[in-house]
C-alpha positions as CSV (number, residue, x, y, z in Angstrom):
1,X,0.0,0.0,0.0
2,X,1.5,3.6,-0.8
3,X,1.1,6.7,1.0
4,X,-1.5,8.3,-0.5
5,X,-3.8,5.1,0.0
6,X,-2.9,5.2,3.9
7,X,-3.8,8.9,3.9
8,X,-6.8,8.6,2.3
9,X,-8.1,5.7,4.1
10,X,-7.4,7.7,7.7
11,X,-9.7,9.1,9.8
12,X,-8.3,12.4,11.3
13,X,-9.1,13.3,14.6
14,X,-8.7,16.7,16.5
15,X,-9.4,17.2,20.1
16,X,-11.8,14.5,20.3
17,X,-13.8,14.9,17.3
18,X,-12.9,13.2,13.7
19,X,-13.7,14.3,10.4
20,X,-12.8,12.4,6.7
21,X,-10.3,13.7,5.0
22,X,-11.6,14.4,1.1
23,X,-9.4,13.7,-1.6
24,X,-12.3,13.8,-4.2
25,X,-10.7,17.6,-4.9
26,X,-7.6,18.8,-5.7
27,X,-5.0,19.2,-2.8
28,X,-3.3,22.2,-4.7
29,X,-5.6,25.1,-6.0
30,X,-4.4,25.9,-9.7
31,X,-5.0,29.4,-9.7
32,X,-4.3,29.5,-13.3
33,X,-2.3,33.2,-12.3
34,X,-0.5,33.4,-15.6
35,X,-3.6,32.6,-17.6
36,X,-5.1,35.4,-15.9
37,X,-2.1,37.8,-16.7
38,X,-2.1,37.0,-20.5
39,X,-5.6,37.4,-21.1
40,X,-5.5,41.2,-20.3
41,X,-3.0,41.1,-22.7
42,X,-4.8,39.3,-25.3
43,X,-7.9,41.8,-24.1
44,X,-5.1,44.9,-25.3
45,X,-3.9,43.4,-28.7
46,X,-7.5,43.3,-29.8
47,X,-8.6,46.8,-29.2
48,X,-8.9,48.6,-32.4
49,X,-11.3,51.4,-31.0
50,X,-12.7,52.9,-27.8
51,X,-16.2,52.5,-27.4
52,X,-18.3,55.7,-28.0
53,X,-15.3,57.9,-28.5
54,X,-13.8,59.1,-32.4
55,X,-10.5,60.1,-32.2
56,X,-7.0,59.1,-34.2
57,X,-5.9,55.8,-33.9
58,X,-2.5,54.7,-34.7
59,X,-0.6,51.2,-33.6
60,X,2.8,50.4,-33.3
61,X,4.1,47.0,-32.4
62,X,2.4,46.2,-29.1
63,X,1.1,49.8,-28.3
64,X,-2.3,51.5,-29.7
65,X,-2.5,55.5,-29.1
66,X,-5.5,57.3,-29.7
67,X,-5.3,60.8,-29.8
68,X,-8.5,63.3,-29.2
69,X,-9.2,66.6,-30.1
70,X,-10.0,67.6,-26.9
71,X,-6.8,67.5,-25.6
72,X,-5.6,64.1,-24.2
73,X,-4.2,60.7,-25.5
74,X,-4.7,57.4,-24.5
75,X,-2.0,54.5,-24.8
76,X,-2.4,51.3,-24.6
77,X,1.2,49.0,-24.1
78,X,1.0,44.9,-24.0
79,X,4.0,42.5,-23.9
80,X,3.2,39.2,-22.6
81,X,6.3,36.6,-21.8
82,X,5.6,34.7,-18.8
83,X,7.3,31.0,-20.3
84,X,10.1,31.5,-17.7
85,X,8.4,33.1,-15.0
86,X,7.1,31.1,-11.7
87,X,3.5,30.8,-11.3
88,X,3.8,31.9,-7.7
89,X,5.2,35.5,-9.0
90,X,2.1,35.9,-11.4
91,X,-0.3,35.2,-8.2
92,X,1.4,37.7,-6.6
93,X,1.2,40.2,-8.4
94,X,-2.2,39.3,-9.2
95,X,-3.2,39.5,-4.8
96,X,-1.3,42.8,-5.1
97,X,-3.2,44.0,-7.9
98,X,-6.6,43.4,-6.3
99,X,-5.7,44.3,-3.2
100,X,-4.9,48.2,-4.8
101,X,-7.4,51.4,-4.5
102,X,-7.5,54.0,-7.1
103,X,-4.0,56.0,-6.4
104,X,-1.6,53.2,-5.0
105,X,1.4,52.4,-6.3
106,X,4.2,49.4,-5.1
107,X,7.9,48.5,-6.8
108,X,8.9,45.5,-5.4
109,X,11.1,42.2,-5.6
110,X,9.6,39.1,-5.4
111,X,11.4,35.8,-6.0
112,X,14.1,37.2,-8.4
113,X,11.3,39.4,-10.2
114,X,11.1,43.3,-10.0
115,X,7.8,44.2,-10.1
116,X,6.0,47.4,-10.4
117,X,2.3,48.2,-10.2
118,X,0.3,51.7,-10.3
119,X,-3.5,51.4,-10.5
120,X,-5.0,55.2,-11.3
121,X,-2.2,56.9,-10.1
122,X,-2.2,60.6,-11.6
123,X,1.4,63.0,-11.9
124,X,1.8,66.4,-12.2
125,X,4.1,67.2,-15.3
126,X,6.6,69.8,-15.9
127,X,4.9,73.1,-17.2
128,X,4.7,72.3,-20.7
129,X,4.5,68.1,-20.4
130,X,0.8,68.2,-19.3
131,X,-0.3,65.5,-16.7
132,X,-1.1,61.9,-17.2
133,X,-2.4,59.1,-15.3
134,X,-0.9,55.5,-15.3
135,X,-2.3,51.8,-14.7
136,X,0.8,49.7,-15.1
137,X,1.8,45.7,-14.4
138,X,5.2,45.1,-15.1
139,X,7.2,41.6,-14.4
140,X,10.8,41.8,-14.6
141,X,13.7,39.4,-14.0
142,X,16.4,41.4,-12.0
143,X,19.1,39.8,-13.8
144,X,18.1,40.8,-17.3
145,X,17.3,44.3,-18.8
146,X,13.9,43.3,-21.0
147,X,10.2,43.7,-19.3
148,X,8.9,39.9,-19.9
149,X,5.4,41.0,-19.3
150,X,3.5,44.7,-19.6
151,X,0.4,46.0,-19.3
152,X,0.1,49.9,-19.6
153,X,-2.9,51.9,-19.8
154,X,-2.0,55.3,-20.2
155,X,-3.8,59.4,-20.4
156,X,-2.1,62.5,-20.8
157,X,-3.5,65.4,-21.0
158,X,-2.4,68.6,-22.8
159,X,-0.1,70.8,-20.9
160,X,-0.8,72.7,-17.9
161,X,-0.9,76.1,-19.0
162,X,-4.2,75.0,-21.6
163,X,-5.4,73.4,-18.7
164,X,-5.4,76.5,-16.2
165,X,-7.8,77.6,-18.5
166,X,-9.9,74.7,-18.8
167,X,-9.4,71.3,-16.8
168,X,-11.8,69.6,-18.7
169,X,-9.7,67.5,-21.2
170,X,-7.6,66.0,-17.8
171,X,-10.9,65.0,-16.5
172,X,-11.8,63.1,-19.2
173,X,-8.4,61.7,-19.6
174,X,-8.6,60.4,-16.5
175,X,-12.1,59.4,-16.1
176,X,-11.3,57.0,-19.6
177,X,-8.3,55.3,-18.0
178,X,-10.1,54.4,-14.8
179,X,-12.7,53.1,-16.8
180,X,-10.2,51.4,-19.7
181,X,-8.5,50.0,-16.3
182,X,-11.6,48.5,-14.9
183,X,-13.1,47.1,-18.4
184,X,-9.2,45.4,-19.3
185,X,-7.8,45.0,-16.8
186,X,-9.7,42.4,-14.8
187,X,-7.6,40.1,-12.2
């Protein structure tokens, strides 16, 4: 008889009382965490327009821009690599993710990986560089000098001195990426 017959016969029992141990279901969740991470990716590559919005749309590679007349830009950057990287990294990157409001941001290591994540987070430019806001995943191996896995979502907004005069165009910048972020990037 091997082990896993002896364990699955026994009866456990814990401070008097006993219970049957199941091993009709997995004993390791597969969380699938890589999966997870490529589909947004996949969700990216297949944009070719924003719902309900015109505007210029040019592609280049892995990133999609679409430019707006009144005043901002959104860019979209996908590169999806995650062969070599441990499934344990992807899920935690994935917990972090979810675990982020509106605003955070965290640059990490984990298990050989740097990893940086900004959900929503907004920055003040220079005078004439405008502002943008930022929801990034990035997974890279601290030994080598290529990002294995992206996911940007990007606004800017024209620069500050048009937008002393009207804020407008930043709202709506940023209003689109925290809506672009919660319709693509789902975790």
């Amino acid at each position: 008889m091997d082990w896993f017959s002896v364990l699955k016969n026994q009866v456990a029992s814990t401070k008097g009382k006993q219970f049957q141990l199941d091993f009709n279901q997995p004993m390791v969740e597969d969380d699938n965490c890589k999966d997870k991470l490529m589909a947004v990716v996949r969700k990216l590559e297949g944009v070719t327009s924003l719902k309900g919005i015109t505007g210029e749309n040019t592609r280049s590679g892995t990133a999609r821009t679409f430019s707006f007349p009144e005043g901002y830009t959104v860019s979209l950057t996908y590169r999806g690599e995650l062969d070599e990287v441990p499934e344990e990294v992807c899920c935690k990157v994935i917990e972090t993710y979810n675990k982020f409001a509106d605003g955070d941001l965290e640059i990490f290591e984990f298990l050989g990986y740097h990893i940086i994540i900004f959900k929503n987070t907004d920055s003040l430019g220079e005078p004439d560089s405008g502002v943008e806001a930022n929801t990034t995943i990035s997974i890279r191996d601290i030994y080598e000098p290529f990002t294995m896995y992206r996911v940007n979502i990007k606004c800017s907004a024209t620069s500050i001195k048009e937008m002393m005069f009207d804020p407008n165009p930043w709202n709506k910048g940023l209003e689109l990426c925290k809506k672009l972020t919660k319709e693509y990037v789902k975790l």
